[in-house]
Structure formats: structure tokens, C-alpha cells
N, C-alpha and C positions, 0 to 999 in steps of 0.2 A: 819679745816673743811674737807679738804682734806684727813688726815689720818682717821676722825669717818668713811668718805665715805669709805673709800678704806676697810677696817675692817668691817663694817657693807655689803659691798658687797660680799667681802669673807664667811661671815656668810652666806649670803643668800646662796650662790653658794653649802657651803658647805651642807648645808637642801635638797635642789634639786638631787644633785649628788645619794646619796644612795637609792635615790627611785629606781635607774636601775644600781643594781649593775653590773649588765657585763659592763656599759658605763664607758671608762674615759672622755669623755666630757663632758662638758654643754650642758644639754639638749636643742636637737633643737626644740621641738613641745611639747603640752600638754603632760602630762604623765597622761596616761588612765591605769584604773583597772576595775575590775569586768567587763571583757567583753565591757569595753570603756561606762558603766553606770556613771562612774563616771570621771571626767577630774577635772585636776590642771594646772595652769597653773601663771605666773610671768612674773614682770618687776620689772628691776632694772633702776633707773635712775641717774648718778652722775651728777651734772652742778657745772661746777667753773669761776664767773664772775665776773665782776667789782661790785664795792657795789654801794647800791640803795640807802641809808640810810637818803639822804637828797631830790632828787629830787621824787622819790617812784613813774617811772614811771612802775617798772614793778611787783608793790605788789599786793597780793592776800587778797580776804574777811578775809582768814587766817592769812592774815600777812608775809605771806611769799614771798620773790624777788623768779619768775620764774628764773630768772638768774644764782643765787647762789643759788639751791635746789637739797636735796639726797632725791629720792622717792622710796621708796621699794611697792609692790602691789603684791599681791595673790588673783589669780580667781579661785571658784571651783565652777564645777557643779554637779548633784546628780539628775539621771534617775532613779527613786524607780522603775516606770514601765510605757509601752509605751506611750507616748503623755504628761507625765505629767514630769516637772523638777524643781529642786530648783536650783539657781544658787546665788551665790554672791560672792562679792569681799571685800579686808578690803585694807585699803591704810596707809603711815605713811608719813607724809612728816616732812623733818630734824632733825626725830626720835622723835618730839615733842608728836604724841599723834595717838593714830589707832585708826582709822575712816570707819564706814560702808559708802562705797560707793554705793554697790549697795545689794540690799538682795529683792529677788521679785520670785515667783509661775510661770511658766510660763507653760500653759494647752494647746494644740491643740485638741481642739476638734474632729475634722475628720483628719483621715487619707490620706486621698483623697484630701485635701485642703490644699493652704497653707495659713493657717488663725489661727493665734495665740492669747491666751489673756494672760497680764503678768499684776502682781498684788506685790506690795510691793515697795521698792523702785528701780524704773526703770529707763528704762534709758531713756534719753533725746528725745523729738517726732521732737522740732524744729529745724531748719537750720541741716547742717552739720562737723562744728568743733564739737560740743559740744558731739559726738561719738567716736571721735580719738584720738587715744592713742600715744606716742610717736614713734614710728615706720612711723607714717602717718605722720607726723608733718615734711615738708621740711626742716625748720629754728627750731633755739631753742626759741624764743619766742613765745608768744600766739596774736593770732588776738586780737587789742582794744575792739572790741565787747563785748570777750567774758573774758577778764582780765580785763582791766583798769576801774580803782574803781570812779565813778562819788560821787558826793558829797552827792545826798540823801540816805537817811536811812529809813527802815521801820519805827522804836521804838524813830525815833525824827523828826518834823519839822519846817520850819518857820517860824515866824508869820507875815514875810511882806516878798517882795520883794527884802529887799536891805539885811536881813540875808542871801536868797539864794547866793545873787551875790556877795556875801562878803567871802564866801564859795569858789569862783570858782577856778580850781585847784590845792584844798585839800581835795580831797576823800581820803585818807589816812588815815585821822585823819579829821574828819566834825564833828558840833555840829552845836545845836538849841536851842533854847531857849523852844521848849513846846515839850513834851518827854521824853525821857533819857538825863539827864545831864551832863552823861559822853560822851568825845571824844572818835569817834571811824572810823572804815573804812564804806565807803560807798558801792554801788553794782554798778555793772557793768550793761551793758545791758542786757545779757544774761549770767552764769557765768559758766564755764566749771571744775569747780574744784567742785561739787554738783549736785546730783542729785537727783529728786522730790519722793516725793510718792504717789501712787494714782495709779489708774485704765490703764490700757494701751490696746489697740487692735491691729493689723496689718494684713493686707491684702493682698496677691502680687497677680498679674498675669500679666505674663509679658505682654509689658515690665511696667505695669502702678505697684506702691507698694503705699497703702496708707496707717497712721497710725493714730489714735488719744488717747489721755488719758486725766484724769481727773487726777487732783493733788491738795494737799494739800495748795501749794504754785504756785512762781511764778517762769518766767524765769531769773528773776535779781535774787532770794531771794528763793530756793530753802526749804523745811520744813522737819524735820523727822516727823511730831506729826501736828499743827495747831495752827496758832497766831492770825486770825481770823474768826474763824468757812466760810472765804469762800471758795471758789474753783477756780481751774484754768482750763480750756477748752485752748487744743491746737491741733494739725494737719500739718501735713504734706503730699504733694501727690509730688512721685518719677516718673521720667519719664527716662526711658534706653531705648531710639531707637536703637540704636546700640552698640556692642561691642565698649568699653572706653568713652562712652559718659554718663554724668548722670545730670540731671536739674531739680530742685527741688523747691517747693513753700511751705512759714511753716504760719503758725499763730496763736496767743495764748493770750487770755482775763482773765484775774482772778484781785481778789482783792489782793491789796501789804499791805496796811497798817495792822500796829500791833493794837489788839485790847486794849494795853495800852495806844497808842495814840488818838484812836479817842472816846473813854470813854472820855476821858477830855476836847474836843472840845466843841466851843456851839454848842447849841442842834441843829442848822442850820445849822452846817458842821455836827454835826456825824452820822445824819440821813442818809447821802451821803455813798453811794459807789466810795470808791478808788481806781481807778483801772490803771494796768499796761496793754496795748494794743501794741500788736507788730505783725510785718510782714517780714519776708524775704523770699530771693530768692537765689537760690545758685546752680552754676554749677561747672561742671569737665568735662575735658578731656582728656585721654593719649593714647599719639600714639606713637611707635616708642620706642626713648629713652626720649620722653619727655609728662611730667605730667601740665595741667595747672588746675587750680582752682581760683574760686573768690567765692565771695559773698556779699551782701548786706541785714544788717537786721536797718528794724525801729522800733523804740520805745517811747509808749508816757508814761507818768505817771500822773495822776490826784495829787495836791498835794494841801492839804488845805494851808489856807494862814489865822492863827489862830487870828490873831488880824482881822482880816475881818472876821465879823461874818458871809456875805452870800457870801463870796468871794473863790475862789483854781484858781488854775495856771495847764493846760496842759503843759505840759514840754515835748519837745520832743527830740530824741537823733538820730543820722544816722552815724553807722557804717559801712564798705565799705573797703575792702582789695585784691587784686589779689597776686597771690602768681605762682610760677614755679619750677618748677626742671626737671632738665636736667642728666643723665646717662653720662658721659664720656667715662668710660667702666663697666665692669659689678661689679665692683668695687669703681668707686669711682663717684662722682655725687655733682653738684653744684646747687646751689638755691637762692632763692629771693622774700619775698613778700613786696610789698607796702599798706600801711594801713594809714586809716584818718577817723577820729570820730569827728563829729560835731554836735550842739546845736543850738533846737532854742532860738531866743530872745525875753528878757523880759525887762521891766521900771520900772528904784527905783529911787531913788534920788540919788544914786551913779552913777560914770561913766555921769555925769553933766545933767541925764536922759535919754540920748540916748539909744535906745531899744540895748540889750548886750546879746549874749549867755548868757545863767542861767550856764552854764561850758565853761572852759576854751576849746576851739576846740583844737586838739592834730594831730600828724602827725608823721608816722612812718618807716622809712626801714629799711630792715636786709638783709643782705647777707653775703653766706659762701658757706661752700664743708665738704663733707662729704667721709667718705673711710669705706666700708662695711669689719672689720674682719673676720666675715662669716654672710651667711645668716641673724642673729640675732642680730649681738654684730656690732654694730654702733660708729667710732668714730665722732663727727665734731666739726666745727668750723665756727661761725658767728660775724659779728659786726653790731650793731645795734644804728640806729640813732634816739633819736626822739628829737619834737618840739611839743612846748604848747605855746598856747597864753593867757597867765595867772601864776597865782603861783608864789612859789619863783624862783624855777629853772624853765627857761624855756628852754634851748637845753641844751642835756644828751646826749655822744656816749658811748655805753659799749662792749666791747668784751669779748665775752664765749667761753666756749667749755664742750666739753657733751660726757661722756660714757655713751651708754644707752643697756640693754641687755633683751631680753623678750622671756620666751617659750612657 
């Protein structure tokens, strides 16, 4: 894995380089043409860790261990003329397959304002992980929230209580009996590896910044296209009172189920709207040589319960992480988040009836240090602990480390 990473980095490096022939460097910033109309710009990211393969706490909708992944990305933007841009990115993760991440319009209307509307696939309105890119990222893991795969699925569900609880952590691979037949991963509460399509606006004046958009899909289960002619409403409003300070409130309603699923319901569940309902809250702070951060987001999901013909289950989810980093010198810098994702509870005839998380509740730290090569090119190193209450595996320690390079 090692050597694809090491050669497919070199690749990239070698792409970037001749756009500024006078440089022998790696470029340290966007490389701009036509009068700076136009920006490119990259990340390279190698990760080499323990394997996931049996406990899968840190897979992605992709299928892919955060752990052990080589990501290459390319951003460009394109100023035809004032006020108006095209911008988008394409992403590859462990060379498997290139993917539009983001491809969206973005118009300012006035001059004089800072009020923008951005159309195609945009980027995330809720909470604050689901914007940052590796450079932001203290630790090399991802917050539970916005990684760790719960056990429901759009395209399949339960038809009682005791399939859900019979599920509990293996979102990884989850089935149901009404839906899609085949095993597959589940969704997270919010998933940072996707992002929506649909309508976007934003607003700032300081220090207040508000944003909302309309989407195709949800925050668990992002769409390029539509799998249930609904929609997703969500928002966020920024608060920056003072320099290094930022607090944040997000919230987002849309429908999650797939319309292959609830075509096949009785006609007393499929009348029903399904919807995914979430709320969070998220600040930051940095002063000095030190960065802190947290946040907390909730999430419910409506899920029919298909052997009950006028029966569903609210299911709800609470993720919750503080995270740090500290500067040693201007070069090297250490870190730490604590993270815990828990479930509420439901009653099957398993578990001897006692009301039980509908998921395994999960619990997580990392810590490590990092050493800045220059500006851009990032080396570190983290160990990361976690804990489930359920599954097969229930404690995992893994140790990583992470080249990561971005201009």
C-alpha cells in the first residue's frame, strides 16, 4: 500500500510542478492564471495504520478505513466574469474510483454585499467538521458523528424491533428483511465524506454569518440526482464576537427513505413521511498556541417498523466530541479529541425485553503530535482507542501516521 501511495504521490507532485516553471518546489498556494480568474489547487493525503478489517470502527459509506487511506483531490475554480464562478473538486480515495465532490454555480449578486447563492453540488450548511479538510483536522481520525456507520439504511428496513436490535454494532455490513436484500454499510449521523445537491444561500455581516439550502438528500445519506422526490431544509447561523472565537447553531429536516422502500410498505406506513431531523451546536476557540474545539449534533430518524402495519420507531442518535491542539513551537504541535456517540432505547423480545440502545453506544480517543515540514506538507502521528457496547469486537487500539500535503 505504501509503495501505490508513495508513486501515486510522486505523480501528483510531478502534475503540480510544471505549472510554475521557474519553481523547484511544491507549490505552496493555489496556482492562479488568467489574472487569478482561474485557481487550482490540491491535497495529497497518505495514511498507514493498523487494519480495521474485523472490528470496522473506522469505515466509511465507501468502505473505506479512515486509517489506512491514500486521497488525492483537485480544486478548480473558473471566474468567466465578475460575481459569477464555477468551482469544483473531484476526489480518489485508495485509487478505487474519482468522484465529484463538489461541482456547484456560485453568483453574488451585489457587489456591495456579502450575500452569495451557490447551486449544484455544495457544500455542507450543517455543523462544522463536515467543511474541513485535512490541514484542519488535529488528529487523523474523523469525529463518530460524522464517520461511524450506524446500522440503518435508506433502501432496507426492519420489520420489528428485535431485526433492529439484532443489528446493533454492525453498520458495516446491516440488512433487513424489507428492502434491498443485499448486506451493506449503514450511514452515519451526518457523513463528511459527501456532499448534497440542491440550493444554497449565505449571508455574513459581521460578526453574525447565516446560511441555508435546500438538498436533494439528507445529512446521513447525501444524493447526486433523488431517491425520493423529497427535499432537505437545513441552516446554520455563525456567531464571531471576537477574533479566535466562533459558535455556531445548525439544523436540517428532510426525508431519508428510498422510494424503493416505502412503495412496498402497507399503504399505512407508505403514506407517511420519513424523515431524518437533526440539531447541533459547535464552537471554537484559539488563542496563543492553543486551538480548542467541540461540538455536539442530534439526530432522529423515523423508521417504519414493516410488520406493523400503523407502527415506526423514532430512533435517535447523540454525538458529542471536544478535541485540542497545542503548538510546541512553530513547528511541531500536539493533539487530542475525545469523542462518544450514543443511542436511544428501544423493546424487542431480545435483551429479555429491557428497553436497549437500537445501536451499540461507542466511545472514542486519539492522541498524537505532529511536525510541520513546511507550511503545507504535514507529518503525524496518533493512537486511537475505541470502545462499543455491542458487536463483535468491542475494544480496538490502532496506531497511524499520516503524510498529508495541500496547495
Amino acid at each position: 500500500m505504501l509503495a501505490t501511495a508513495g508513486r501515486s504521490l510522486l505523480a501528483a507532485f510531478c502534475l503540480a510542478v510544471p505549472v510554475q516553471s521557474s519553481a523547484q518546489t511544491l507549490p505552496a498556494g493555489p496556482i492562479r492564471a488568467f489574472d487569478g480568474r482561474v485557481a487550482v489547487s490540491g491535497e495529497v493525503v497518505a495514511t498507514a495504520g493498523s487494519a480495521d478489517e474485523v472490528a470496522f470502527f473506522n469505515y466509511t459509506g465507501y468502505e473505506h478505513n479512515v486509517l489506512r487511506m491514500f486521497r488525492l483531490a483537485l480544486a478548480g475554480s473558473w471566474q468567466p466574469v465578475d460575481r459569477v464562478a464555477l468551482v469544483g473538486e473531484v476526489r480518489s480515495e485508495d485509487l478505487d474510483q474519482v468522484i465529484a465532490y463538489a461541482a456547484y454555480l456560485r453568483v453574488r449578486p451585489w457587489g456591495g454585499r456579502r450575500f452569495d447563492l451557490q447551486a449544484g453540488r455544495i457544500p455542507p450548511v450543517f455543523g462544522a467538521f463536515g467543511r474541513a479538510y485535512t490541514g484542519d483536522n488535529p488528529v487523523i481520525g474523523y469525529p463518530l458523528a460524522y464517520q461511524y456507520l450506524t446500522s440503518l439504511r435508506p433502501d432496507a428496513v426492519p420489520a420489528t424491533a428485535d431485526d433492529l436490535l439484532g443489528m446493533r454494532g454492525r453498520g458495516w455490513r446491516s440488512s433487513f428483511p424489507v428492502g434491498s436484500y443485499y448486506e451493506g454499510p449503514g450511514v452515519p449521523l451526518v457523513t463528511a465524506f459527501r456532499w448534497d445537491t440542491g440550493v444554497q444561500a449565505r449571508w455574513t455581516s459581521r460578526p453574525i454569518e447565516v446560511t441555508g439550502a435546500i438538498t436533494a438528500g439528507t445529512l446521513s445519506d447525501p444524493q447526486v440526482g433523488d431517491n425520493n422526490d423529497g427535499r432537505q431544509l437545513s441552516g446554520r447561523i455563525a456567531w464571531r464576537p471576537v477574533t479566535g472565537l466562533v459558535a455556531g447553531l445548525s439544523a436540517a429536516r428532510g426525508r431519508w427513505l428510498a422510494d424503493d422502500v416505502t412503495d412496498i410498505l402497507p399503504a399505512s406506513l407508505a403514506s407517511r413521511d420519513f424523515h431524518q431531523t437533526a440539531v447541533g451546536a459547535d464552537a471554537e476557540y484559539s488563542r496563543d498556541h492553543w486551538l480548542l474545539r467541540g461540538e455536539l449534533v442530534w439526530s432522529r430518524w423515523t423508521v417504519p417498523l414493516a410488520a406493523s402495519a400503523d407502527r415506526d420507531q423514532r430512533l435517535g442518535a447523540v454525538g458529542s466530541w471536544v478535541e485540542a491542539r497545542y503548538r510546541v513551537t512553530p513547528r511541531i504541535f500536539t493533539s487530542a479529541r475525545a469523542d462518544r456517540l450514543a443511542f436511544s432505547r428501544i423493546r424487542g423480545t431480545l435483551f429479555e425485553g429491557r428497553a436497549t440502545p437500537w445501536d451499540a453506544p461507542v466511545w472514542r480517543v486519539e492522541a498524537g503530535g505532529g511536525y510541520y515540514l513546511q507550511r503545507n506538507l504535514t507529518a503525524r502521528a496518533t493512537v486511537q482507542h475505541n470502545r462499543r457496547d455491542g458487536g463483535r469486537i468491542r475494544h480496538r487500539t490502532f496506531v497511524s501516521g499520516q503524510l498529508s500535503y495541500w496547495f
